[in-house]
N, C-alpha and C positions, 0 to 999 in steps of 0.2 A: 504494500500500500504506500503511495507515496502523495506527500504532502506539501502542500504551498508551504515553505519553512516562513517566509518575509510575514504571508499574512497571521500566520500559526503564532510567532514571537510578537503580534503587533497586539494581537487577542490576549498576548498573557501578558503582556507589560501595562493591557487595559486593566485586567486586573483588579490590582489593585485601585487603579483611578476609580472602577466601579466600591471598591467596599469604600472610599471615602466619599462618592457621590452619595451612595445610599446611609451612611452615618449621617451627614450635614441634608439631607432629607428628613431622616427621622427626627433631627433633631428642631426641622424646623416647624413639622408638624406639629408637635408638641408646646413648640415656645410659641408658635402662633393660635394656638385656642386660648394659653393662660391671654396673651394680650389682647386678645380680642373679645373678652373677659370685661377688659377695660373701655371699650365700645359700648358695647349695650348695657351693662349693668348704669351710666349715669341716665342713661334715657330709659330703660327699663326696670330697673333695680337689680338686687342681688340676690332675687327667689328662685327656688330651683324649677322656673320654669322658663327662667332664663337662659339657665345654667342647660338647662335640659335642653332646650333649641340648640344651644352653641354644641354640645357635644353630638349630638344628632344629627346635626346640619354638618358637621365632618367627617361625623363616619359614614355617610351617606356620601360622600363626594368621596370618600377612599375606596368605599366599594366597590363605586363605579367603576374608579380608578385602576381596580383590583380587576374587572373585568376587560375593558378597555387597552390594559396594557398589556393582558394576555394576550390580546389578540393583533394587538400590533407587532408586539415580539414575533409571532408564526409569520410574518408577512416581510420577509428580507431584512431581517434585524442587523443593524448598525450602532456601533457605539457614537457616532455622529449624531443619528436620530436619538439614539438613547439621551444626550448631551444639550439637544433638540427640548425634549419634555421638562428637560428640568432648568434651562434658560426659559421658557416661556411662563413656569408653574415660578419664576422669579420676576420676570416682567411684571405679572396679573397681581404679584403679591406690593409690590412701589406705589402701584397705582390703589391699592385701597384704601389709606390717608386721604386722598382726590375723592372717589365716590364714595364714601362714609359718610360728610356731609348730608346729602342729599337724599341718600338710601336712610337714614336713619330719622331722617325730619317725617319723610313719607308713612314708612312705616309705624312710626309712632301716631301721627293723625288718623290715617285710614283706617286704624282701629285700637283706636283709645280706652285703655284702662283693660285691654284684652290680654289674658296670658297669653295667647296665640303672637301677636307681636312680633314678639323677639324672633321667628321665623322669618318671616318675612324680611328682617334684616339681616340675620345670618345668611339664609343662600345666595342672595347677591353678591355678598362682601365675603363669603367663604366655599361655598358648593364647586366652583369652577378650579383656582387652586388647589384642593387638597384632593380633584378626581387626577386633575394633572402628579401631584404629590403620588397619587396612587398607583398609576403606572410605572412608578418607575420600581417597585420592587420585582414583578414577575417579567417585566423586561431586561432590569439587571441581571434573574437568574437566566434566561435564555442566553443572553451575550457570554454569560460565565460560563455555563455548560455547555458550548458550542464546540469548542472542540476539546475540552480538559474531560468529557467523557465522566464527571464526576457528579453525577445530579444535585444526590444527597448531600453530599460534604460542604458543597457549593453554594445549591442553596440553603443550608444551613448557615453558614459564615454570614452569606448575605442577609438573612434574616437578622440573626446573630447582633452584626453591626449596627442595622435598622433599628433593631432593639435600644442598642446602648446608644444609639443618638437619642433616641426619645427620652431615654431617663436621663440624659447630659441634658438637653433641651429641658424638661423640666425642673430638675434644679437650680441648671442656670438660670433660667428663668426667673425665678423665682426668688430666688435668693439675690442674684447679683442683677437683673437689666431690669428689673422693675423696681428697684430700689433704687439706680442710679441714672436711668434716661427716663426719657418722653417715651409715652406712645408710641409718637409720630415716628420718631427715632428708631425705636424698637423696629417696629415694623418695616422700617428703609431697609435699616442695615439685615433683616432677612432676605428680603426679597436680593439684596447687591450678595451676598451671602452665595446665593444661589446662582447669580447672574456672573459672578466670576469663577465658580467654580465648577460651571456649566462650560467655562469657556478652554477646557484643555483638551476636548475633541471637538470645538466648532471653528470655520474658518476665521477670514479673517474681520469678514462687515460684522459680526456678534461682538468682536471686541470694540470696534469702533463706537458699537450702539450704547455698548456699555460705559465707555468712557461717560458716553453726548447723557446718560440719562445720572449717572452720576452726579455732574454739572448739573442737570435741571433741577434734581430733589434736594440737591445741598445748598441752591442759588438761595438768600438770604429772602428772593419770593417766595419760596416755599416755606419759612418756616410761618407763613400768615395762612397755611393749611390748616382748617380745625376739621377733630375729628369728635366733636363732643358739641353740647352748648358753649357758646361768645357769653363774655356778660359785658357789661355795659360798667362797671364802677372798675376802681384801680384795683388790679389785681399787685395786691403784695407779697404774695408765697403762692409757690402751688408744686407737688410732689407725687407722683406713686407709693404709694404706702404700701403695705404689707395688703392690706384690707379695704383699698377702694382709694379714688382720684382726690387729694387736697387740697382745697383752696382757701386762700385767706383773701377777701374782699374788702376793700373801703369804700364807700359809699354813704356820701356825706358825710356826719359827723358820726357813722356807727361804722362797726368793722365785722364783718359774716365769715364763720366758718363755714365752709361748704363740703361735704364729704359726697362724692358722684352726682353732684349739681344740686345737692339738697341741702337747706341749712339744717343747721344741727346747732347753730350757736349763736349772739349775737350782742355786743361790747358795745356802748355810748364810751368813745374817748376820754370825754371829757370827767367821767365817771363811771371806772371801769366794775366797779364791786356791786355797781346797781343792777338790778335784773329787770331787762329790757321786753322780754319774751311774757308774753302774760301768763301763760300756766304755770314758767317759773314761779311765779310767787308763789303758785299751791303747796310749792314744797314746802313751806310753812305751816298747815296745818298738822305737821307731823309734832312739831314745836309746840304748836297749838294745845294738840290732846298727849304733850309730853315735856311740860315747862321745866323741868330738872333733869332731863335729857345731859350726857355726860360725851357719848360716844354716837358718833355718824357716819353711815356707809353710804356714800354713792356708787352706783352701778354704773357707768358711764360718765366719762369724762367729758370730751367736746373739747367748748372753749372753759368749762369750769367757772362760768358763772356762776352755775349752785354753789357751789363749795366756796367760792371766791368770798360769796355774801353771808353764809352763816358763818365764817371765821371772823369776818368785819360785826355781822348784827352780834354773832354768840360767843363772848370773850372765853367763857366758861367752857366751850367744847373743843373735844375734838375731833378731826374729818379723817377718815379714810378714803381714797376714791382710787377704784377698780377701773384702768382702762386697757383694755386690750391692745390699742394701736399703738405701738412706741412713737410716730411720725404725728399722730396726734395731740400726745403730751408732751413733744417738743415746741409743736407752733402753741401751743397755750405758754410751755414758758415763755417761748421766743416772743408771740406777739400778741398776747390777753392776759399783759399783767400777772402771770402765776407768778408771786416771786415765794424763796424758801421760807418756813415757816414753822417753829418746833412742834406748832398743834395738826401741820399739813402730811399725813403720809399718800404716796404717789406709789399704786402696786399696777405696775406691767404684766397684766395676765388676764385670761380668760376667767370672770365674774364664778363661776364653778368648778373650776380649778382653783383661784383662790379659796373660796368658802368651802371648799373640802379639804384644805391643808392650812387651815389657820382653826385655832381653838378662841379666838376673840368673838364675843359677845357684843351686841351693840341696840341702842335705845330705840333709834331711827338709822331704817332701811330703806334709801330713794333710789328707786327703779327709772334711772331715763336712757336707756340703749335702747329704748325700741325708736325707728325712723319710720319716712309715710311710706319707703319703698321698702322694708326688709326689716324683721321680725327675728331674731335669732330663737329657732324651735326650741333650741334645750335653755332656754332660762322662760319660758312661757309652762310648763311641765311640772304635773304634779309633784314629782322628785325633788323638782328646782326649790319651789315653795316653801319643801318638806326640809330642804336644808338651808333655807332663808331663814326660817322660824326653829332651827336648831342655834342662830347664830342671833336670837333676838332675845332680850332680859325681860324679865318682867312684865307685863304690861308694854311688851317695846311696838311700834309702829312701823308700817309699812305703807310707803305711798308709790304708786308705781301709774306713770302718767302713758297714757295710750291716744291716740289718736282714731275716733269714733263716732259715730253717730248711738242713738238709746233704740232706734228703733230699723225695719228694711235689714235689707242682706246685708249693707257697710257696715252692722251692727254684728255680723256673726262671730267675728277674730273678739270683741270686747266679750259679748255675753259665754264666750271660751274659757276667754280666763277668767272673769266673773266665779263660773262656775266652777273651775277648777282651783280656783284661792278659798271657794267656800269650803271644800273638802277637809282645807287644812285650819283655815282661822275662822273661829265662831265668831266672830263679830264683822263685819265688811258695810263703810260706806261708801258710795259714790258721789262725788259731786262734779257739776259738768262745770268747765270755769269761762261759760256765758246759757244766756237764758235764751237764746235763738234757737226753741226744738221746732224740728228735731234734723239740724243740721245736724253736719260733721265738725266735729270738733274737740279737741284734747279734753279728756276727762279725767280726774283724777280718782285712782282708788285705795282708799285707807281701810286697811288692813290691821286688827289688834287680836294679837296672841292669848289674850282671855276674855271669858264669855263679857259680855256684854258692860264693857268697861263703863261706857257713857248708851244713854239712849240717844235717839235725834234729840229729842230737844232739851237735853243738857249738852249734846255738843253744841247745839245751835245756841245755847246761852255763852257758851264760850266764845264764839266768835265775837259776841256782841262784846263778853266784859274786858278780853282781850282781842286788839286787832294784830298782835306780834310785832311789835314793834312798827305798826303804820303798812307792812307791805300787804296786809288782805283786807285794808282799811279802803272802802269804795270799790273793793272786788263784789264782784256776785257770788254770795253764798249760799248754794244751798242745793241740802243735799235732794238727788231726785226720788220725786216721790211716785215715778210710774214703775210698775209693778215688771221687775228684769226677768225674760223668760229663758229657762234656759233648756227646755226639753227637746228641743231640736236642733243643740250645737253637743258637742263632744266634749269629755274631760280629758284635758289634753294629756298626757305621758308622754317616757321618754319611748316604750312602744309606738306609739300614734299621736304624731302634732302635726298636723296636717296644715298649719300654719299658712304656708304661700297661699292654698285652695280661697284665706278667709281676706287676704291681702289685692286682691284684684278683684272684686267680686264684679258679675257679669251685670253693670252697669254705663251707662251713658257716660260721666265723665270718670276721670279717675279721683282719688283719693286725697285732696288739695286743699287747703284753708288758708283763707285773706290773710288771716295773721299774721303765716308764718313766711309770709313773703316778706325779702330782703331789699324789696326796690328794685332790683338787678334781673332788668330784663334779657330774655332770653332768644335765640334765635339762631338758626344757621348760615352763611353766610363764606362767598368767595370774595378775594377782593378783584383785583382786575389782574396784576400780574401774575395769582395763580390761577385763574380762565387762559392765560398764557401759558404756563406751563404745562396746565393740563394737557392745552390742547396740541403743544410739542410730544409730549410723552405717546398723544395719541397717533400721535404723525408718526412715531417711531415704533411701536407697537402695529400699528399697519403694515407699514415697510418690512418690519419681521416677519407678519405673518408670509408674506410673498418670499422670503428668504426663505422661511420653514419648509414653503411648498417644495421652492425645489430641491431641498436638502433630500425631502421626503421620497422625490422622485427617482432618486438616481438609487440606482442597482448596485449591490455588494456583493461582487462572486467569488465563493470560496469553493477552491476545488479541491478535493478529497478524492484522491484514486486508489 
């Protein structure tokens, strides 16, 4: 039997070039769902049905992919065309910065406050990439096995490699490029990732293209690319956290934390200890019905408003406050006034993970990590509760503020937990902190560890003979007196909390209140020189496709006698 030796040595020095194509494949697979994570969750939230389009909507595009490049492999495989698929699954990947905008405005309107959503913006921004991603594994193995006669071994390795880029992709990921870039960033330097490393079996116009598109994505027009909401005030910080997009906002004389385009917090300069927010002040009813209160746990940090103003209003206490995000209790230090404090502790961890490794006791427990977009299931959970109220004194108080309507479906995520705080604390008020029923609107719920400490109307004399120090003085008090049903919503557990199902409910708008707007209007938007660049990108992106064609055309003969 005799053998082309030239093309036989050209095949085995591809090789290799194949197990690192298909490494920096797998690895980009991977790093491009964590960041495109960062896409939809500010316009959609962070509910797993977000989560659940974006993982669906790629392995659906890999399937394909997985189909498609079988069958291109049986059709005169080339490491050229191989080289081919994953220049172009780089191209498609530069340009999703560019149509993110637009794809993501759309789909949020056309069907507002719908889980369904987030679909509709994953398959344009991700289905076409990762089918291209997807050929190239069963392509790789045909070009491998082609003449090395070693199927299994072969495609083994290949796999193999595929494997360890995806868990390289996701750690790096994760740890390192979303901690220290952009989005936008992130996502260039994938796609250029691929676009160069595509280019060591393609001629010569691929390199060219790549230089000309390099220039266009790094030209200083581009960095006026959004791939999220604009706002309109001065942006002063803004970072990839661990846990969702950062922003610190000034807008006039107040300053907005924004966590995936939502506040979460909100500073007057001029008087940073005051609580701006009105529900804030509810936290004070815990004060209220616990006036020699010693020790305070907050569940969520922010900008630590709360905490800010009982350390000012309560000379006598002291605050504990549980935040999860480290990137968030940095911009509190950095920019809302947190300064050090011997009555201030600052615990970096998961709210149940702390309260399962701390034996501290505390007076008042204020609940505010829940957001209008995303609910963390295991601190809504009977469990949860059951070791809130192991870690509460005497007569200690729980106030836990939610965002809700008393009555309709926007009512089913409150009367959830309602129901499942009753299980564990015999006494529960509600009070909603305004009298517009039966809108949506932050309510607050006070929760006491024994039976029936106060009735309504000895706490309702308390309001009257204390207003706390002036800040529920002119609030609306009082608690509701329509009758909470709760036989047709669930006790949530850590088995079943079906949370997200109560967080979009299948209404007309979505889940939104006057109050909590920051001024900082919102919008999507190109300027003029990226409608330029776009539309070079798309000039070169055409012209490719014309180069692919005839890459695709031309015949690879290999003789084996």
């Amino acid at each position: 039997m005799k053998v082309n030796i030239s093309i036989l040595q050209k095949i085995r020095s591809n090789y290799w070039q194949l197990i690192l194509l298909v490494f920096l494949t797998g690895t980009v697979v991977m790093s491009l769902e964590l960041v495109a994570s960062r896409l939809l969750i500010p316009v959609f939230g962070g509910s797993i049905s977000t989560w659940g389009s974006l993982i669906g909507v790629i392995l659906s595009g890999l399937s394909l992919g997985y189909i498609i490049g079988g069958k291109l492999a049986d059709s005169n495989p080339s490491f050229t065309k191989f080289c081919s698929l994953v220049f172009s699954a780089g191209l498609f990947i530069v340009l999703i910065p560019f149509i993110a905008p637009s794809t993501l405005e759309y789909s949020s309107s056309i069907w507002p406050g719908s889980p369904y959503s987030p679909i509709l913006a994953a398959i344009p921004l991700l289905l076409f990439p990762n089918i291209l991603l997807g050929t190239v594994s069963p392509y790789a193995v045909k070009i491998g096995t082609k003449t090395l006669h070693k199927l299994g071994k072969v495609s083994g390795n290949l796999y193999f490699f595929a494997a360890v880029g995806s868990i390289f992709g996701t750690f790096f990921t994760t740890f390192v490029l979303i901690e220290q870039f952009e989005v936008r960033q992130i996502i260039f330097g994938l796609g250029l990732v691929l676009l160069v490393s595509s280019l060591i079996g393609l001629p010569k116009i691929p390199k060219i293209a790549t230089v000309i598109i390099f220039f266009l994505i790094y030209l200083p027009a581009s960095a006026l690319v959004l791939v999220a909401f604009s706002h309109s005030g001065d942006l002063v910080y803004e970072k990839e956290t661990p846990y969702s997009h950062l922003e610190v906002i000034d807008t006039q004389n107040f300053r907005v934390l924004k966590l995936n385009g939502l506040q979460h917090s909100k500073m007057d300069k001029d008087n940073p200890d005051d609580l701006v927010i009105r529900y804030t002040k509810y936290f004070h009813l815990g004060m209220l019905a616990k006036p020699d209160a010693q020790d305070v746990l907050f569940v969520g940090g922010g900008g630590f408003s709360g905490p800010k103003n009982f350390l000012k209003t309560y000379p006598e206490i002291n605050v504990d406050v549980v935040e999860i995000d480290p990137d968030v209790i940095k911009a509190a230090k950095n920019y809302f006034n947190v300064e050090p404090n011997p009555r201030l502790r600052i615990i970096n961890e998961d709210a149940r993970v702390f309260l399962s490794n701390t034996e501290k006791q505390y007076d008042v427990i204020i609940l505010d990590a829940y957001a209008q977009d995303f609910v963390p299931f295991h601190l809504l959970t009977k469990e949860y509760f059951l070791l809130l109220d192991q870690h509460l004194k005497p007569n200690g108080i729980i106030i836990s503020n939610i965002l809700t309507s008393l009555v309709g479906d926007t009512s089913d995520l409150f009367r959830a937990i309602y129901k499942t705080m009753a299980e564990v604390y015999p006494t529960i008020y509600v009070y909603p902190t305004t009298d517009q029923l039966p809108s949506i609107r932050n309510m607050m719920i006070v929760a006491v560890n024994e039976n029936l400490l106060y009735n309504q109307p000895q706490f309702s004399n308390l309001l009257v003979e204390n207003d706390v120090n002036g800040y529920l003085n002119g609030q609306f008090i009082q608690e509701t007196e329509l009758e909470i049903k709760t036989d047709d919503v669930p006790i949530l557990t850590d088995q079943f909390s079906p949370v997200e199902r109560f967080l979009n409910p299948v209404t007309s708008k979505p889940l939104i209140i006057k109050e909590q707007s920051s001024g900082v209007s919102q919008s999507f938007f190109w300027s003029e020189h990226t409608y330029i660049t776009v539309f070079l990108l798309f000039v070169v992106s055409i012209y490719w496709l014309f180069q692919m064609r005839q890459i695709w055309k031309k015949q690879v003969q290999i003789s084996i006698a």
